[in-house]
C-alpha positions as CSV (number, residue, x, y, z in Angstrom):
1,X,124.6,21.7,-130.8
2,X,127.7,21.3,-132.4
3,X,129.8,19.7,-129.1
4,X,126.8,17.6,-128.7
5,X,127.3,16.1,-132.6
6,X,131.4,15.7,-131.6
7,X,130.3,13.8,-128.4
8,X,128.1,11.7,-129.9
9,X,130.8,11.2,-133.0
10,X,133.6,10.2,-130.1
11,X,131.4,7.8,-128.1
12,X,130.8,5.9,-131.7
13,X,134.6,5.7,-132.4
14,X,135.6,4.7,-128.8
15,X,133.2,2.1,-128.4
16,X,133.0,0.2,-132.0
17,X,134.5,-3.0,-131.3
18,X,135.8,-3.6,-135.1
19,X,138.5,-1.0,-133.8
20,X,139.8,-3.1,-130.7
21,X,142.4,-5.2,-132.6
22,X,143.1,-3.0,-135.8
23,X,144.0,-5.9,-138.7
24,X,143.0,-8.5,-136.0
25,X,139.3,-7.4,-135.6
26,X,138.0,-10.5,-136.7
27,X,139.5,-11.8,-132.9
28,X,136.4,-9.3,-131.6
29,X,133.9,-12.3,-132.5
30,X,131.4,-13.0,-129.9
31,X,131.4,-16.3,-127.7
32,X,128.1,-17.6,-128.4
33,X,127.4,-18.9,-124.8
34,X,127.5,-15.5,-123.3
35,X,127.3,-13.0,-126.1
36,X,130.3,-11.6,-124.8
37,X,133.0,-10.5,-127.2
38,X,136.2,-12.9,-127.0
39,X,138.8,-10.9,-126.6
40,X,139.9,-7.4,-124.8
41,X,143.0,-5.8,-125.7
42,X,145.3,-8.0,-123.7
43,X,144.1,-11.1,-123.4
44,X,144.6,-13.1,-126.6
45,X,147.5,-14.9,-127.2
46,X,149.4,-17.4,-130.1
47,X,149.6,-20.7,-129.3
48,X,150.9,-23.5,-129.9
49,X,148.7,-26.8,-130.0
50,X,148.3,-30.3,-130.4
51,X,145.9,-32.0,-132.8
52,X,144.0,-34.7,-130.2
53,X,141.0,-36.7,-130.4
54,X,138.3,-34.3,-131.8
55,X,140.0,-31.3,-131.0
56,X,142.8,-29.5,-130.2
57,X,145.3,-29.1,-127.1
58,X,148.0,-26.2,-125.7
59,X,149.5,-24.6,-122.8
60,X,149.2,-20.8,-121.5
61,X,150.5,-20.3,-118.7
62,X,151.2,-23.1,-116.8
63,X,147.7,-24.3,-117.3
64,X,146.6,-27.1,-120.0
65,X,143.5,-26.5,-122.2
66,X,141.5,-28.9,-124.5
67,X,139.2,-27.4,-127.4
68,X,136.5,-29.4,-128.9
69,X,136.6,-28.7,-132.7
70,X,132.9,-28.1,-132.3
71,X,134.2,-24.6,-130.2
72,X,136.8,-23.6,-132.6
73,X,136.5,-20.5,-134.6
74,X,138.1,-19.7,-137.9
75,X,141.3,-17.9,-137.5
76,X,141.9,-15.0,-140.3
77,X,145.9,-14.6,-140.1
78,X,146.2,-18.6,-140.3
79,X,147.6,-18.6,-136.5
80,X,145.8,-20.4,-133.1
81,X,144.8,-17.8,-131.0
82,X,143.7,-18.3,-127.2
83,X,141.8,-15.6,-125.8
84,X,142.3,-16.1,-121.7
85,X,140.5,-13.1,-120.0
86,X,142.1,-14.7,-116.8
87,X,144.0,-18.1,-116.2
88,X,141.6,-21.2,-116.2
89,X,139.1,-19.0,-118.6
90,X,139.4,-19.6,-122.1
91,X,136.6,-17.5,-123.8
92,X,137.2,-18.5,-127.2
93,X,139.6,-20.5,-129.5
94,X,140.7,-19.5,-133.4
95,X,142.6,-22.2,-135.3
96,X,142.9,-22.2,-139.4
97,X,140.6,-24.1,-141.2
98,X,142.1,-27.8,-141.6
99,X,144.2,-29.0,-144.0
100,X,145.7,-25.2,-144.5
């Protein structure tokens, strides 16, 4: 009984997203188009961006992106954050609220 409380302890701990990004957990949002979460351990990034026409604009990669502000997420650490699973996919987008 007692391994079977520690296994069931370990699974909880291993698999609670909050965890994933330590001080950055808030990145762990989910992407409301497919429920998935935005970010895995290695694919979100700092960028640097461009304020455009309702949105904002950046490079990662060798590939361009455009983010509608409609998309945008609120960053926590007051940084743009990209999360890119794979080139050409950005899940989701983080930029500080406006006028910060």
């Amino acid at each position: 009984m007692g391994k079977t409380i520690l296994l069931a302890l370990g699974v909880i701990f291993f698999t609670t997203p909050s965890w994933a990004h330590g001080e950055f957990s808030w990145i762990q949002d989910r992407d409301k188009r497919t429920g998935d979460a935005c970010c895995g351990e290695h694919d979100c990034y700092k960028v640097q961006v461009q304020v455009v026409n309702g949105g904002y604009a950046f490079r990662h990669a060798a590939l361009s992106y455009a983010v509608n502000y409609g998309e945008v997420k609120p960053s926590e650490d007051g940084n743009y954050w990209a999360c890119i699973p794979r080139p050409g996919l950005l899940r989701c987008f983080f930029a500080p609220p406006m006028g910060s």
